[in-house]
C-alpha positions as a printed Julia matrix, in Angstrom:
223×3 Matrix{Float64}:
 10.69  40.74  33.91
 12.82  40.89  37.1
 16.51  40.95  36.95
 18.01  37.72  38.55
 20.07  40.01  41.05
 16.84  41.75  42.25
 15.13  38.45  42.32
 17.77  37.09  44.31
 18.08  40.23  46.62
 13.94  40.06  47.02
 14.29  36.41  48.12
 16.7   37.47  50.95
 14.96  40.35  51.99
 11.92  38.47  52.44
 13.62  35.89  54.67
 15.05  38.95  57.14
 18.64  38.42  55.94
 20.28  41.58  55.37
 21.58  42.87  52.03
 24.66  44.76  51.44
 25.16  47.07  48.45
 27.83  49.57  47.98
 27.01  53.37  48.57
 26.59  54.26  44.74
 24.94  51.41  43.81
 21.1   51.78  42.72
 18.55  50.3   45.48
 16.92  47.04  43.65
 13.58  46.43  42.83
 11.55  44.2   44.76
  8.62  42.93  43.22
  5.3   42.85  44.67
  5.1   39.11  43.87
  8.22  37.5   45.56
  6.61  34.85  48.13
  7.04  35.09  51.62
  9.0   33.17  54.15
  6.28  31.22  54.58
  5.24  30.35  51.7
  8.17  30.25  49.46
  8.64  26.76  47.21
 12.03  24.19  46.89
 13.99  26.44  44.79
 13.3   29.88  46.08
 14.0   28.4   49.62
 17.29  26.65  48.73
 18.14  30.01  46.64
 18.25  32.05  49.89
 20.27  28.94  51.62
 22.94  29.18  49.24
 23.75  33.16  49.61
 22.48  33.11  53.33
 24.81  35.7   55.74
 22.32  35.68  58.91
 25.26  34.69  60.81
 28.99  34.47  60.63
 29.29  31.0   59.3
 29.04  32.12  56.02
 32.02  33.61  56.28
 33.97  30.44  56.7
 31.89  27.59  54.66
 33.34  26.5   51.28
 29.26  24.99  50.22
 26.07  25.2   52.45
 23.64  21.9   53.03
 20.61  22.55  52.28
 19.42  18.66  52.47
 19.06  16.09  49.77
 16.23  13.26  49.34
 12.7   13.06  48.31
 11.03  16.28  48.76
  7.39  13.92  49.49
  9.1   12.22  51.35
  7.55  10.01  54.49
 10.25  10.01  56.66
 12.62  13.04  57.34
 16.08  12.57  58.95
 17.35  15.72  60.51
 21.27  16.02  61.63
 23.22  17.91  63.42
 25.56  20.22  60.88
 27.57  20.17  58.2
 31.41  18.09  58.65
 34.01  19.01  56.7
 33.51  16.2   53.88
 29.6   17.56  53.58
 31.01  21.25  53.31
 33.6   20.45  50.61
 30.4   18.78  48.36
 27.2   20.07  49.88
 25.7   17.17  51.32
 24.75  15.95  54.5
 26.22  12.39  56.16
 28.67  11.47  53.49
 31.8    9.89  54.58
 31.78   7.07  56.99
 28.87   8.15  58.86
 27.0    8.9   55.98
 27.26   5.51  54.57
 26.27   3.77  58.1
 23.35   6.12  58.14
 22.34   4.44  54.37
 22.63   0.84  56.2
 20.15   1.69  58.71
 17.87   3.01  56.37
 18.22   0.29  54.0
 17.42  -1.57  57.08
 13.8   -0.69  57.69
 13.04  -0.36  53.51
 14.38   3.35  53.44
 16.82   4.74  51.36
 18.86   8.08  51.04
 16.21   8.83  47.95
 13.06   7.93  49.5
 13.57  10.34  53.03
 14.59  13.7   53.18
 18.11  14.34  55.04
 18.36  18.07  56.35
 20.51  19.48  59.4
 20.0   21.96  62.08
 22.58  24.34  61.09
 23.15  24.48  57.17
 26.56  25.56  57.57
 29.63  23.5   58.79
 31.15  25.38  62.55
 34.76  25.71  62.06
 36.72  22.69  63.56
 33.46  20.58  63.96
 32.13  22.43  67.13
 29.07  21.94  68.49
 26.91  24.65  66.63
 26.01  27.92  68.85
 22.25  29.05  70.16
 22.31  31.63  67.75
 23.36  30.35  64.33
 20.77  27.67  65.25
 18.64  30.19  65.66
 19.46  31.64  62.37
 18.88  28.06  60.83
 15.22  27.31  62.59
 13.45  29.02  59.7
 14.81  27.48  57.12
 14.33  24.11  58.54
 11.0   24.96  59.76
 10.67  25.45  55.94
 11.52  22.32  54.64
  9.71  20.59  57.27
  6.4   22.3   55.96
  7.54  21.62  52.73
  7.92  17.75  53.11
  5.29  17.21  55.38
  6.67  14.06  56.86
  4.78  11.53  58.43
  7.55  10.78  60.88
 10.9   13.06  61.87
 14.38  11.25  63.11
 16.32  13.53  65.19
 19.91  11.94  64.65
 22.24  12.64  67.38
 21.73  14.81  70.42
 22.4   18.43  68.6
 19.19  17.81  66.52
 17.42  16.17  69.32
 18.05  19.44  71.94
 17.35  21.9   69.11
 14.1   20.17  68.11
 12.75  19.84  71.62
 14.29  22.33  73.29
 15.67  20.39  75.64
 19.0   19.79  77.49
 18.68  15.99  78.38
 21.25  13.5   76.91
 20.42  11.48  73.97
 20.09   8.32  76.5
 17.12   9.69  78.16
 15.39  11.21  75.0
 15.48   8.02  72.98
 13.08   5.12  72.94
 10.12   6.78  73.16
  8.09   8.71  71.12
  7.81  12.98  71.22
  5.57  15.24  69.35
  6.75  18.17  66.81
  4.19  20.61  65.85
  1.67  17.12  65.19
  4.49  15.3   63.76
  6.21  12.02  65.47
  9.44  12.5   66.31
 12.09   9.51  67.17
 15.63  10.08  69.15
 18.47   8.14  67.61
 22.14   7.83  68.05
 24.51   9.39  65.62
 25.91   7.36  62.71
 29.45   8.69  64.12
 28.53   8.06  67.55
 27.75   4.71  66.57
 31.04   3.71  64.49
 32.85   4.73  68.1
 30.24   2.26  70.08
 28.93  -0.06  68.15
 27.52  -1.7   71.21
 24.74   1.23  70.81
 24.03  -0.39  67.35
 21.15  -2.07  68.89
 19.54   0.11  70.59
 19.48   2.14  67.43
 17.49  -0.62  65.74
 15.13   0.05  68.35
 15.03   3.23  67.69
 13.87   2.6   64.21
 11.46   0.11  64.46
  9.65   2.59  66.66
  9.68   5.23  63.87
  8.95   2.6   61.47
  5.77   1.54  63.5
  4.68   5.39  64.05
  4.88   6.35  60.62
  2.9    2.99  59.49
  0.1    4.39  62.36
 -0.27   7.73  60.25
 -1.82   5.56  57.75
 -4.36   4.19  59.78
């Protein structure tokens, strides 16, 4: 039987992130049967979120995010990262945000249960910043992860962090939105931010439109 240490220390390995032992201390075992990257289930992913140090944000987070929601779930709502309400308990969109982001979903016969909510970055950037190219890049497996996991039938990109980082692109939310794009097979809608939205509500609509379009693409999967 494998020590929980090792077992944790073979889950990081496998996902590239380095581990640190002290001089004296005896190398672990890794056992042969420790999943890969790619193939590794709910629990052994969010096990190597939780002790992740692939970049320095882990050196200033109080909790990571790892997402919340139906793990079947149809729809998946991807953020940007972590505030400092979601790093104090671990979740994404709480807070004010957080509970405009349940209206809208309660809106089109959604619910904070039935999606999945993850972020690009599971780790909150000190002071709120806008996260950096490379603890994105540290993220993108992870994420890439869950989205294999959940298999969604439709992906909302909330706010223009997600939206860039999923389509590797540099336009502005404005021009991304109201259309449909394509991730790896999988519709993807551009939305406004829940906190973009409390500061212009005027967007509120065009939101709506936003969602009816996912609505509609997801409801095509079926056919």
């Amino acid at each position: 039987m494998i020590h929980p240490e090792q077992q944790r220390r073979a889950y990081l390995q496998a996902m590239g992130i380095d581990v640190w032992l002290p001089r004296d201390a005896p190398e672990p075992v890794i056992s042969a049967s420790v999943e890969a990257p790619g193939s590794m289930g709910w629990n052994e992913l969010r096990e190597c979120v939780t002790h992740c140090t692939r970049c320095e944000l882990a050196q200033s987070r109080t909790n990571t995010v790892f997402g919340v929601g139906n793990p079947d779930a149809e729809w998946l709502i991807i953020g940007e990262a972590p505030g400092a309400e979601e790093d104090r308990r671990g979740e994404p969109f709480v807070g004010r945000a957080g509970t405009l982001l349940d209206e809208m979903l309660r809106a089109i016969g959604q619910s904070r249960d039935s999606v999945f909510i993850a972020n690009i970055l599971k780790c909150r950037p000190p002071n709120n910043r806008d996260p950096r190219p490379e603890e994105a890049a540290a993220c993108r497996r992870y994420l890439e992860r869950q989205i294999e996991l959940v298999q969604p039938k439709i992906i909302l990109a909330v706010g223009r962090i997600a939206a860039q980082n999923l389509l590797g692109s540099n336009e502005p939310v404005g021009r991304m939105r109201g259309r449909p794009h394509d991730f790896g097979g999988i519709p993807l809608v551009v939305t406004y931010h829940p906190a973009y939205l409390l500061r212009s509500p005027s967007q509120k609509a065009k939101s709506w439109s936003d969602l009816c379009l996912a609505t509609r693409l997801a409801a095509e999967c079926d056919t």
